[in-house]
C-alpha positions in Angstrom: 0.0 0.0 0.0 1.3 3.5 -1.0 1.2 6.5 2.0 1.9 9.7 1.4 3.5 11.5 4.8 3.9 15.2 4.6 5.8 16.5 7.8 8.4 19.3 7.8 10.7 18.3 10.6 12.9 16.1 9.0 14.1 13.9 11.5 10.9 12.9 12.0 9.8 12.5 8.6 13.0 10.1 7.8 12.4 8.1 11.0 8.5 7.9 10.3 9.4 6.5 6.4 11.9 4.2 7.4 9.5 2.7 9.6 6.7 2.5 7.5 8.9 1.3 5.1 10.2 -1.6 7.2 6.0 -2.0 8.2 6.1 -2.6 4.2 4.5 0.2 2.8 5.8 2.2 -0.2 5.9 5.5 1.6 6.0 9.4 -0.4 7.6 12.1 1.6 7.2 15.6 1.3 7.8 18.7 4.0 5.3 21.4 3.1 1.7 21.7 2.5 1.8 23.1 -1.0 4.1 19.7 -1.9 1.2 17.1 -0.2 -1.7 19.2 -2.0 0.4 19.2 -5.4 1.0 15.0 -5.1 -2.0 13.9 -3.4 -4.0 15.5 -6.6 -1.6 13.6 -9.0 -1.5 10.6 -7.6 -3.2 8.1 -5.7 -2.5 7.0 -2.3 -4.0 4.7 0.3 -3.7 6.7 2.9 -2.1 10.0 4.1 -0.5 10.8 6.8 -0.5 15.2 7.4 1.4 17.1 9.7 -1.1 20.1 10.5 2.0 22.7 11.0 3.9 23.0 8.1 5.4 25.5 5.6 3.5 27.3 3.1 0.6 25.6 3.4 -0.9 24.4 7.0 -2.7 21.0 7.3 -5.4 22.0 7.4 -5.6 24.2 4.4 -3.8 21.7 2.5 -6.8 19.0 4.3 -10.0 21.3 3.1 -8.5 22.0 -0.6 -7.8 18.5 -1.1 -11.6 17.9 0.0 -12.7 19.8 -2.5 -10.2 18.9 -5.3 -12.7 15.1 -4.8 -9.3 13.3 -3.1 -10.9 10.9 -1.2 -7.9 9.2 0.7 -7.9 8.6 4.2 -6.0 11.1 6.4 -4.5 11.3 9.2 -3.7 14.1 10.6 -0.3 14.8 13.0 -0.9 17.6 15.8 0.6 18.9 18.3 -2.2 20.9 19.5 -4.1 18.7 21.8 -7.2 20.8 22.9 -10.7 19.3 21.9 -11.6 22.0 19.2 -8.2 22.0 17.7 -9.4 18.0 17.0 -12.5 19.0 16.0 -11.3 21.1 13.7 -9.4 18.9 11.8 -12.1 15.8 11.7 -14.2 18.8 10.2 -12.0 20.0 7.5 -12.2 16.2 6.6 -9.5 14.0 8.8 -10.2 10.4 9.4 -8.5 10.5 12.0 -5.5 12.2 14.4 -3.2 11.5 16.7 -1.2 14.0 19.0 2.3 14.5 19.3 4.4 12.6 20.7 2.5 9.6 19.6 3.9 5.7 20.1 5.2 5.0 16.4 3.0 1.3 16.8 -0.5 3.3 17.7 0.5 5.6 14.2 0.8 2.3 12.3 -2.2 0.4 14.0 -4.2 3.8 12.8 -3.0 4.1 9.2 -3.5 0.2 9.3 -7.4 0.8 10.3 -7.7 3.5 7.8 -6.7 1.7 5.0 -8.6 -1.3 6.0 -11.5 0.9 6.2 -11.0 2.2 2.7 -10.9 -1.2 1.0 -14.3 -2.1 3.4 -12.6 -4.2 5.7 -13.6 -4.9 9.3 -10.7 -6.7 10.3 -7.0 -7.2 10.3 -7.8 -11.1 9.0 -9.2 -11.6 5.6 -9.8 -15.0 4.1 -10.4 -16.1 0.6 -11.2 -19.8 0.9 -8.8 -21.5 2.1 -6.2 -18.3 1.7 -5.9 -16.2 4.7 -3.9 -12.7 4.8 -3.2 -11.3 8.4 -2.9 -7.4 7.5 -1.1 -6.6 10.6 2.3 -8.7 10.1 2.3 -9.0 6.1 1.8 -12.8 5.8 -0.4 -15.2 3.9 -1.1 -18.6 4.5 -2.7 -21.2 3.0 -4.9 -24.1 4.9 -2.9 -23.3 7.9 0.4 -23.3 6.2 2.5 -20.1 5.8 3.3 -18.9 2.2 6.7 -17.5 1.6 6.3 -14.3 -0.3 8.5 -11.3 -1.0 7.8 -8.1 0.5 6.3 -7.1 -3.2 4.6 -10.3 -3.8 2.9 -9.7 -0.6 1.4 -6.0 -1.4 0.2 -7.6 -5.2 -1.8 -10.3 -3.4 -3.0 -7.8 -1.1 -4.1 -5.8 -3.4 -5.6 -8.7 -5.4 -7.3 -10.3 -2.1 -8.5 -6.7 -1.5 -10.1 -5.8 -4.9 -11.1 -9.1 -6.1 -12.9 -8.8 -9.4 -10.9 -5.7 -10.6 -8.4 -5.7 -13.6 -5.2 -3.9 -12.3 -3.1 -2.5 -14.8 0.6 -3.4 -14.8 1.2 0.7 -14.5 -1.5 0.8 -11.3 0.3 -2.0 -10.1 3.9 0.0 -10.0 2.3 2.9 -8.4 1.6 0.9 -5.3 4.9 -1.0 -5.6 7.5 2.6 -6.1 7.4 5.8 -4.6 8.3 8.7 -7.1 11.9 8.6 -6.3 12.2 5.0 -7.2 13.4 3.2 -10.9 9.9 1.7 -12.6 9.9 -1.1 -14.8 6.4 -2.3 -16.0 8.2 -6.2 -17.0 9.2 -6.4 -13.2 5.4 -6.4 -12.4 5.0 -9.3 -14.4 7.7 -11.6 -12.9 6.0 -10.7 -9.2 2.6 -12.1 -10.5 4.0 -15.0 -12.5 6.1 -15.7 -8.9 3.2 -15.3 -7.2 0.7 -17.6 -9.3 3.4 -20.2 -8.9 3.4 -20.0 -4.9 -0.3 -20.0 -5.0 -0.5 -23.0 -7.1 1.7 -25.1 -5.0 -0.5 -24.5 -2.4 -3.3 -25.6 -3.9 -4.7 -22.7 -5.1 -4.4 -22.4 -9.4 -6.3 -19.8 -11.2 -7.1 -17.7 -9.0 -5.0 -15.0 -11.0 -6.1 -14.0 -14.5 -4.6 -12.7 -17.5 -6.8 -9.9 -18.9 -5.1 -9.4 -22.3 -3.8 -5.9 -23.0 -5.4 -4.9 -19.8 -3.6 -6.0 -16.9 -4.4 -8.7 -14.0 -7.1 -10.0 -12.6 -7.9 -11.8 -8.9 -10.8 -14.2 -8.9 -12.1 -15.9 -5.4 -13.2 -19.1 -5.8 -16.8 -19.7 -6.5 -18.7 -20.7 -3.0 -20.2 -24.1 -3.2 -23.4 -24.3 -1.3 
């Protein structure tokens, strides 16, 4: 999943990236409002993460134009200011959620965890397909009990997948939640991570579960329920 964290202290920012990263998210970082408000409208993220004092542009500004620019990502929004209006005032100009500084970097990560579940209309941190089961919290997927051994980027494609079953992704959508901006894409790669992927799923027991959609990209399709 692909966050976007704007916050202009940057020790904090590089900590709080190199955290999410090792949480295995593909994490955006910018240090002003202006920056968030430019990349949040040009690209798509699963969440956002938004420091509400920043640099030519507050949070909140930043928060209510991209409101009414139609982003609809999640965001959370960093304060320091702790008093129940300042709060208010941020769940108004359209947070999802805040947390007060200093925050424990785990609660930060349980909340973007929830607000990215949320987005993908999931109630928990467990989601099962059959017989496959993805725990959302540490990363892993299992099969029937048995743990599957995927790569960090194997695992965000079947997330994905398991998350949006029924919808083509193209190779290029794909990338975007793979690689932040400052990152080297290759559209091929994306390919060898499914055709890995398919493999380790069929091993397991589980073939066909990812389609080919010709010219359009990938597809994931659940098993059909037998009554």
């Amino acid at each position: 999943m692909r966050l976007l964290l704007a916050e202009d202290t940057v020790s904090l920012a590089r900590s709080l990236a190199a955290g999410l990263t090792e949480e295995g998210y593909t994490v955006d970082v910018v240090g002003d409002g202006e920056s968030a408000l430019h990349l949040a409208t040009e690209l798509h993220f699963d969440a956002i993460i938004l420091d509400r004092m920043m640099p030519r542009m507050d949070g909140i500004t930043a928060l209510r134009a991209l409101r009414k620019k139609g982003v609809k990502s999640p965001v959370l929004l960093l304060t320091a200011l702790g008093e129940v209006q300042d709060r208010v005032d941020g769940l108004d100009a359209g947070a999802d959620d805040y947390l007060v500084k200093p925050f424990a970097f785990a609660e930060l990560v349980a909340r973007v965890r929830a607000l990215v579940r949320r987005e993908f209309g999931q109630t928990s941190n467990t989601v099962a397909v059959g017989t496959l089961v993805l725990d959302l919290g540490s990363h892993c997927a299992s099969v029937g009990g048995h743990a599957l051994e995927l790569t960090s980027r194997e695992y965000t494609v079947l997330e994905l997948f398991v998350m949006k079953p029924g919808v083509t992704w193209s190779r290029s959508q794909l990338a975007e939640h793979l690689y932040n901006e400052e990152a080297e894409r290759d559209s091929n790669v994306i390919d060898v991570f499914v055709a890995r992927l398919r493999k380790k799923l069929e091993a397991a027991g589980l073939p066909g579960l990812i389609s080919t959609q010709r010219g359009l990209g990938y597809r994931f399709e659940p098993p059909a329920v037998t009554p």
